[in-house]
N, C-alpha and C positions, 0 to 999 in steps of 0.2 A: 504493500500500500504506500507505505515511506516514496518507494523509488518511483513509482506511478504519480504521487505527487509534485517529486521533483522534475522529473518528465515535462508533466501538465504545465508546472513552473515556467521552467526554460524554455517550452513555445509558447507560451503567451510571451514572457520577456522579449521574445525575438520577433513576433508580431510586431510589440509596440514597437522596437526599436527599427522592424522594416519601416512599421508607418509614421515614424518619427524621420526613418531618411529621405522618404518621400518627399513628405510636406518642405524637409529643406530642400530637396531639390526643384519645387515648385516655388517656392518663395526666392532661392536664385534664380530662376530662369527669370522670374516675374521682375527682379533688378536688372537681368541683364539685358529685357526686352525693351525697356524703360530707357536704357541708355543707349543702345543699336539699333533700336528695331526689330522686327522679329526675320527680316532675311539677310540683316546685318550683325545676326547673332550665330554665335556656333555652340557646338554640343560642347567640345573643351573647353572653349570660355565658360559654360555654365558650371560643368564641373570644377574648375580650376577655383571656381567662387564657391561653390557649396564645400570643399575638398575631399572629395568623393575620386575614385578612379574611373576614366570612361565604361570599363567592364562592369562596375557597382552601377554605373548610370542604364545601361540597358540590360540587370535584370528586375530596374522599373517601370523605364518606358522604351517602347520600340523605336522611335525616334524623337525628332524636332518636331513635329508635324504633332504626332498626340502628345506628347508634354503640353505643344499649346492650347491644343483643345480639351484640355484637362483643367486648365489655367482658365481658359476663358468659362466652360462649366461651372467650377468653384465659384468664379466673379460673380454670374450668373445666377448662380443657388443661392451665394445669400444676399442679393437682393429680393429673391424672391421668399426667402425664411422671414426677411424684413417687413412683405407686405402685411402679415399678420398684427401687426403691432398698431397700424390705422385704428382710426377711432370707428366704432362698431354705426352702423344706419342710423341709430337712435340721436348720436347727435348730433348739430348743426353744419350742413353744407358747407361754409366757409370753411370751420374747424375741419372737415375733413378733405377739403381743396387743400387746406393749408401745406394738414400733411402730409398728402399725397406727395405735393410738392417738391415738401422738404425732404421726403425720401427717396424723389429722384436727384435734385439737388447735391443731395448729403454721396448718395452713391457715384453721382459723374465726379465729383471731386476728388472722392477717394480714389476713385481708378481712371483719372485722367490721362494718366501715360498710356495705359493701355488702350483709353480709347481713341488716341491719338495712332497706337500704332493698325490700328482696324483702319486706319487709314491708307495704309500700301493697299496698294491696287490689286495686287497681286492677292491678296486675302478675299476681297470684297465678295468677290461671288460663292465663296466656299465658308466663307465664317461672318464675316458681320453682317451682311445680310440679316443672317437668321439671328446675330447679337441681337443686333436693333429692335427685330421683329419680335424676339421676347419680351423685352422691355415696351414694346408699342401695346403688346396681344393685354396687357395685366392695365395699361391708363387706356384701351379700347374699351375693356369691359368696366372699369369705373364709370367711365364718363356715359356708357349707354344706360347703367343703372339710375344715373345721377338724372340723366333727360327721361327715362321711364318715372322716376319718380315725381317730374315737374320742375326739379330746384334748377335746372338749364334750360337753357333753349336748344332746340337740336342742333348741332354742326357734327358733320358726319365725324364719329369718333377717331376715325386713322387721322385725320389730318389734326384732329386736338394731340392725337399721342404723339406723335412725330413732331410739330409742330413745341410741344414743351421739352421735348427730346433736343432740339436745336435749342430752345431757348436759356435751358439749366448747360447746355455745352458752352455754347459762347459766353455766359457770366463764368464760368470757368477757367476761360482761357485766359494765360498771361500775358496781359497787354504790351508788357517791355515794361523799360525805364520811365517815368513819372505815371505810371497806372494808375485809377483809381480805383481803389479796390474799396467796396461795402461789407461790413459784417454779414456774414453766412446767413443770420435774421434776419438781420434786411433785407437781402436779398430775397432770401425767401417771400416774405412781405410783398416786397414788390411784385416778384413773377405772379403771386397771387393776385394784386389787384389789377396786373394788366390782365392776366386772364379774365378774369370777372368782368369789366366796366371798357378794355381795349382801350384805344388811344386818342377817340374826338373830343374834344373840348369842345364847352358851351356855346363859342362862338358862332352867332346866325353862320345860317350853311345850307344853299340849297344840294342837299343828297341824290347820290346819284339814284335812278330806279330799276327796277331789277335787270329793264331791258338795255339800258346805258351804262349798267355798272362792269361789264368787261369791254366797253367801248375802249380805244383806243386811239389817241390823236395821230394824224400822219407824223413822224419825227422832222424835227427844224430841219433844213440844208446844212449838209456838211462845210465845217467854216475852211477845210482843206481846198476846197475845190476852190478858192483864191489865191492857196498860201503856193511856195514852190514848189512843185515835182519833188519826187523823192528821187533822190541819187542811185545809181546802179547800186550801189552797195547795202542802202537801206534797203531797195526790192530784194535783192538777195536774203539778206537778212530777214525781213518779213516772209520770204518764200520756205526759210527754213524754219521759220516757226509753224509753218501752217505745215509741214510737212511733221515736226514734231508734233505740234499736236493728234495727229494721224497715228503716229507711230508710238507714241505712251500712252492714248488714250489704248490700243489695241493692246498693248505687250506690258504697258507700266514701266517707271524708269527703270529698276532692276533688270529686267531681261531685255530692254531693248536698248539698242549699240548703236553708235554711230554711222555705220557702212549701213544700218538700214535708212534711217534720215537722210542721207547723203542719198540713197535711191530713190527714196522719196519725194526731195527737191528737186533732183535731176541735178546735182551739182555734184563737183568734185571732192572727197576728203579735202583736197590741199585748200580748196575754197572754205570751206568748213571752218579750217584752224585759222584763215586769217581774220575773222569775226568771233569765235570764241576757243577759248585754250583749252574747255573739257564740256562732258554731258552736261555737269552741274553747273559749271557756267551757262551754257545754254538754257537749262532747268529758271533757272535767275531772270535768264536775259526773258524767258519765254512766260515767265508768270509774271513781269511786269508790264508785257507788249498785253499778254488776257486782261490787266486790269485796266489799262486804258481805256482799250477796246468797250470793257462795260462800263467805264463810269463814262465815257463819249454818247453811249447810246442809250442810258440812261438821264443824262442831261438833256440830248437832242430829244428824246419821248415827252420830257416835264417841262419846257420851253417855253415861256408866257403861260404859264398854269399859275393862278397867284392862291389858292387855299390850300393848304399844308395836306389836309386829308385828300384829298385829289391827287399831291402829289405824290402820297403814300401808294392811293390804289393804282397811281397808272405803273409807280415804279415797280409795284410787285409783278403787271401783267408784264411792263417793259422787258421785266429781270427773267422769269419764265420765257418767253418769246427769244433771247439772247442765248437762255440755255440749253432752250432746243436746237437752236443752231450749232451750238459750239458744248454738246453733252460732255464732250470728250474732256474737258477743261477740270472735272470735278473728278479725273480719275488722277490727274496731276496735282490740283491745288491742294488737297486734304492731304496727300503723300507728303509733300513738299515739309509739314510741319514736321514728318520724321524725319528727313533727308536734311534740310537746313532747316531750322526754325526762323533765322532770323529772315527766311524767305517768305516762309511762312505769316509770320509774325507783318512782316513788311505790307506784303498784302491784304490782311486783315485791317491792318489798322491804317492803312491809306485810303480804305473804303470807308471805315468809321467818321474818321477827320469831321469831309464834308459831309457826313452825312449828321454826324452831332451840332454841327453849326445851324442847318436845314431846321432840326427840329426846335430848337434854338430860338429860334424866328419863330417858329411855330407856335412855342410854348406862352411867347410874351404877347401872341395875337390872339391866344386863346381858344386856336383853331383845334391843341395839343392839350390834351388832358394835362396837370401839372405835375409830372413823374422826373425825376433825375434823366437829363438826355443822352449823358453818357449810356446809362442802363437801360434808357430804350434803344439807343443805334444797337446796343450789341444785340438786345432781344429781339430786336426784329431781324438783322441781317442772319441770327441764328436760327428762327423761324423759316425765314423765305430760305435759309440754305441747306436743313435738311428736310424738309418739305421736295424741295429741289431734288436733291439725295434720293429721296424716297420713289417720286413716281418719273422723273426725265430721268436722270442718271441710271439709277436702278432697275427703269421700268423695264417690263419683258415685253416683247411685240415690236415690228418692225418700226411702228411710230412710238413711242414714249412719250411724252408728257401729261401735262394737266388736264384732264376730263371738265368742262366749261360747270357741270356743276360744284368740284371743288374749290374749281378757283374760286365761284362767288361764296361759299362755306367760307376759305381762305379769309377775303378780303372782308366782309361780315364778322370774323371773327376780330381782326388784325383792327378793325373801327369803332368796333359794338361790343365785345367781349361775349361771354356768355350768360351772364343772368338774365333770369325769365324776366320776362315784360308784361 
């Protein structure tokens, strides 16, 4: 019996201490992913950081590939252990907006690295997809219970899920040098009453009707067509971005090379290096020609528009409309945050700029609900971008985009919020 005890002993012991190596080898890979990436990481480096031997390492996991989806599971599971803890139907709608909220909120924060690295492109169609889509399927079915019970008005639930999914991401994100950063509550706070009440202010406003609300103005003339021609070398240059973008949106920077770009522009390698020194150079030069590009055609769409909420709905249709043409754009910009941040970074927050000045204007006209405008640019450009994400980017079908009844959901939400009327 003694020895039968001691037996039983030593494989428990050995259990725990298998599922004790485990978890550290799950908790290194999860640093290691944080600072490479997940295809700028290796199995050595993971080990070399847990101090484990490669041989220890795979009799846990069979590769890089399930360690991370074992990682992304984990993330997964306990957000979903967490939703238990919401306040029960009986009490007050707000209260349970709040912390809905704050528990999507509290979860992008803590696993921001990771949700940054679901952004290689390379991943998208095999894993975040279906990340995002568990964390949408759990605020789909609140919000339809929330509108069966009356406390909302209907707005179709995927575009609320997704839509606060972008929203709790970009108050997330690090803005750079002089940020402003709000307390965790506050912010929470906030996301909740743009949700609720959206972004019109009191100011008289004749509103658009349902059959003019995805109208669209012709865009102003472009102010190029006076300035000078662009020089051989700038058409060059532009010709290899558009052939980049062709060639990362299909393969994503990882796997695709240079000698394909260079097939794609119809230009030479040697022409190549006299415009940039490497891919990443290119990656840089080429996410700042995308950002041009939409803050040009979003300015030309808003052009002599003078009420702030007008210029809110034309830019959301403007911004959609731009994505459909250039999908390919959001298989690069989100990577970019793992690749260089400060590219990343750059981007982001050269859209914000003018776009916080805008609201700005807005705010002291009264056309803009009176909310912090830094904390509206990012909520809204986090709304329209994985919104965006969700049905152009991601969409399946030879056409992808916005189905004309979301958009109007979209922009109803983005003006009016959701409480009953």
């Amino acid at each position: 019996m003694r020895r039968k005890k001691q037996a039983a002993d030593a494989k428990r012991s050995l259990r725990a201490k298998g599922l004790a190596t485990r978890a550290a080898i799950l908790d290194a890979a999860h640093q290691v992913f944080k600072k490479s990436g997940y295809y700028g990481s290796s199995v050595s480096e993971i080990t070399r950081r847990c101090g484990i031997s490669m041989g220890n390492f795979y009799l846990y996991f069979k590769n890089k590939e399930q360690l991370f989806l074992e990682l992304n599971d984990l993330i997964l599971s306990r957000f979903l252990a967490r939703t238990g803890s919401l306040p029960p139907l009986s009490h007050p709608f707000p209260e349970r907006l709040r912390e809905a909220v704050r528990l999507l909120y509290d979860h992008t924060r803590e696993n921001f690295a990771f949700h940054r690295i679901l952004g290689e492109s390379e991943l998208t169609d095999r894993v975040t997809i279906a990340y995002y889509e568990t964390l949408a399927r759990f605020y789909r079915n609140f919000f339809r219970i929330e509108a069966r019970r009356g406390n909302i008005r209907f707005i179709d639930p995927a575009v609320l899920a997704y839509g606060l999914i972008g929203v709790c991401y970009f108050n997330s994100l690090d803005w750079g040098p002089g940020d402003k950063n709000f307390p965790p509550s506050k912010t929470v706070d906030f996301i909740t009453a743009l949700v609720l009440v959206g972004i019109a202010g009191p100011a008289p406003w004749k509103k658009p009707t349902d059959a003019t609300l995805l109208s669209l103005p012709e865009p102003s003339p472009l102010r190029s067509a006076k300035s000078d021609p662009l020089t051989k070398g700038e058409k060059t240059r532009q010709t290899i971005f558009r052939a980049a973008e062709a060639v990362f949106g299909q393969r994503g920077f990882n796997r695709a090379n240079i000698s394909e770009i260079t097939r794609e522009a119809g230009v030479a390698q040697g022409t190549f290096y006299i415009h940039f020194s490497s891919k990443r150079d290119l990656t840089e030069g080429y996410v700042k020609y995308i950002n041009h590009q939409l803050r040009r055609e979003l300015q030309r769409a808003t052009a002599g528009i003078r009420d702030r909420r007008d210029i809110e709905r034309v830019g959301i249709l403007a911004f959609y409309r731009f994505l459909r043409q250039h999908r390919r754009i959001y298989r690069v910009v989100p990577e970019c945050e793992m690749i260089d941040r400060e590219v990343g970074l750059w981007y982001y927050g050269k859209m914000a700029r003018g776009y916080i000045e805008g609201l700005k204007t807005g705010i002291e006209k009264k056309e803009i609900r009176a909310l912090d405008p830094v904390f509206l640019a990012r909520s809204l450009m986090g709304f329209t971008h994985f919104i965006g994400l969700r049905w152009v980017v991601w969409g399946i079908g030879s056409k992808p985009g916005m189905p004309s009844r979301l958009l109007k959901n979209l922009i109803h939400l983005v003006l009016f919020g959701l409480k009953a009327r």
